[in-house]
KOLGU-926404 format. One record per residue (C-alpha): residue in one letter; x, y, z. Coordinates in steps of 0.25 Angstrom, whole numbers, plus 2048, in hexadecimal, padded with zeros to 3 digits. Layout:
% residues N
AXYZ ...
END
This chain:
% residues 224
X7EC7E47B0 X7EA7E97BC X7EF7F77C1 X7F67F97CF X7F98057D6 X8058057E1 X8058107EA X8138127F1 X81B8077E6 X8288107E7 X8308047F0 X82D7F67F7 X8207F27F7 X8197FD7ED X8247FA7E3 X8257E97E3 X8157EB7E2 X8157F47D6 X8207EA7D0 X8197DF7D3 X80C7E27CB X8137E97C0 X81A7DB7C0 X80D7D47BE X8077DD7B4 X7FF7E67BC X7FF7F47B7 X8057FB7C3 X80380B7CA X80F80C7D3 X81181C7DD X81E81F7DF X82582B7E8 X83482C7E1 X83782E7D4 X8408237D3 X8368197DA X82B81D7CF X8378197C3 X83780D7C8 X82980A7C8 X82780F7BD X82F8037B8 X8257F97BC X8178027BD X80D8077B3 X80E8137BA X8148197C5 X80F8267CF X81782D7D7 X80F82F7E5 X8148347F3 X80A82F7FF X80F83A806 X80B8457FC X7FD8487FE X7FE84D7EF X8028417EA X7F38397ED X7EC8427E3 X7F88417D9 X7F68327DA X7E58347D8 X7E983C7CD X7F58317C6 X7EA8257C9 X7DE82D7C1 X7D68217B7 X7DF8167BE X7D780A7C3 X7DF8027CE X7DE7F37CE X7E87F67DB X7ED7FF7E4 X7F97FB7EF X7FC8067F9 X80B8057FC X81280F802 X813810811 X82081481B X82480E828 X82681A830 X82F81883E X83280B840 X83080D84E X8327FE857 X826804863 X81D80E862 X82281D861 X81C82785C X81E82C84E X82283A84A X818841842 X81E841835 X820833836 X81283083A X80E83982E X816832824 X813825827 X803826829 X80382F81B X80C824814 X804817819 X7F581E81C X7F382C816 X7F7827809 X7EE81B808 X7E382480E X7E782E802 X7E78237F8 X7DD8187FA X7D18247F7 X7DA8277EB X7DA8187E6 X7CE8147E9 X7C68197DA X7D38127D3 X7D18057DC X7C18047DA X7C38047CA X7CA7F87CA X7C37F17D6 X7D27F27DB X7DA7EE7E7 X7E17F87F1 X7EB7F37F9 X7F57FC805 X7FF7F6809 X8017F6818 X8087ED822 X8047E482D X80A7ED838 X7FD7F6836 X7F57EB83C X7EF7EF848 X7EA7E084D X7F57D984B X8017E3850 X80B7DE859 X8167E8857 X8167F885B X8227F9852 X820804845 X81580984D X812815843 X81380B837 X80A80383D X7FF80D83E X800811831 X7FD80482D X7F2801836 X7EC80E830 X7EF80B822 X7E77FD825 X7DC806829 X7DA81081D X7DB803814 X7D17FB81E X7C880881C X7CA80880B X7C47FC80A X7B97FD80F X7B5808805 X7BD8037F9 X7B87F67FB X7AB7FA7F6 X7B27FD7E9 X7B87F17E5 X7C57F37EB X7CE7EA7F6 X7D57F07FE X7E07EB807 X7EC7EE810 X7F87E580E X8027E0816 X80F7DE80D X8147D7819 X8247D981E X82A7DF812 X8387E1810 X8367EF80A X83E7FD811 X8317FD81B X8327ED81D X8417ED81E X84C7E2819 X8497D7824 X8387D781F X8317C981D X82F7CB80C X8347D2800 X82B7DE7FA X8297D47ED X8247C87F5 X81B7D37FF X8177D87F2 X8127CB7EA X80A7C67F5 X8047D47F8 X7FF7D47E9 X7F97C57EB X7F17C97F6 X7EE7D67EE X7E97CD7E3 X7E17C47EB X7DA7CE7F2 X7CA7CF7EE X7C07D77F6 X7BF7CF803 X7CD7D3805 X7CA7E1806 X7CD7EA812 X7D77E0816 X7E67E181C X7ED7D4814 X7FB7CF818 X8047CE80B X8027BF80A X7F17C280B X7ED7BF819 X7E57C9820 X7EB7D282A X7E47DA838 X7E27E7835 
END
């Protein structure tokens, strides 16, 4: 039994991810922020953590909550879209803030934290990204500060696996494709459960020559 660890599974992606391998028989780790949210994982999951990204406190609560664990898999989830702006505008401080701490600061805060629980098992670390935060292939201006976030977070991932690599673990940033979640909206391409399943096949296949990649959710390879 392998164990898994999903960071941000309160709702969407985090959550059909946790149910999915608790389906399977993995033995699931799943962060929630409310209350209510951590009930229902707890349904489901071995365990359940409660974790704010945007509480700095929170990280070495989570260090504390993971002591002795060996991760065969970590997935970074959580992430917010910010302004939907259609053309460039510039964003307000506080939105600025709140989406580069929620989609960057909090996998910068946590990969370093992971990295131990990862190299145990020889694991897998995954974030969850989105093809808007590729810079080669952009055509669009639209959700301009989203898109930077993005574009950073490929970067601090990029970055990870060139030091985590040398410890067994595969790193890669995952595109879950045009979800109909809150953030991808009711017209999106595909449902959270079949985003999900094929994210967790090209999860599975992955082996070392697919670290430091950015993978569509259907496994072909993305520009950064």
């Amino acid at each position: 039994m392998s164990t898994c660890l999903i960071l941000g599974a309160s709702r969407g992606i985090g959550r059909e991810l946790a149910r999915q391998y608790a389906a399977d028989g993995e033995r699931v780790i799943a962060t929630y922020r409310r209350d209510a949210d951590g009930v229902q994982l707890g349904a489901f999951c071995a365990r359940t953590i409660e974790f704010d990204v945007l509480q700095p406190a929170s990280a070495a609560r989570l260090d504390e909550q993971l002591a002795g664990e060996s991760i065969d898999l970590a997935i970074i989830v959580a992430g917010i879209a910010g302004p939907k702006s259609p053309h460039i505008s510039a964003p307000g401080r506080a939105e600025f803030d709140a989406v580069m701490h929620t989609n960057v600061l909090a996998s910068m805060q946590l990969i370093p934290l992971l990295a131990d629980h990862l190299a145990q098992a020889h694991g897998k670390l995954a974030v969850i990204s989105s093809k808007m935060g590729s810079i080669g292939s952009a055509t669009s201006a639209s959700w301009w500060l989203y898109r930077a976030s993005k574009a950073a977070l490929n970067s601090v991932l990029k970055s990870a696996s060139i030091e985590l690599g040398g410890r067994g673990i595969v790193c890669m940033a995952l595109h879950p494709g045009w979800v109909r979640t809150d953030l991808g909206g009711p017209g999106a391409d595909l449902g959270v459960a079949e985003s999900v399943a094929s994210m967790r096949r090209v999860i599975t296949a992955a082996n070392r020559s697919h670290n430091g990649r950015f993978l569509n959710y259907n496994g072909e390879q993305l520009e950064w």
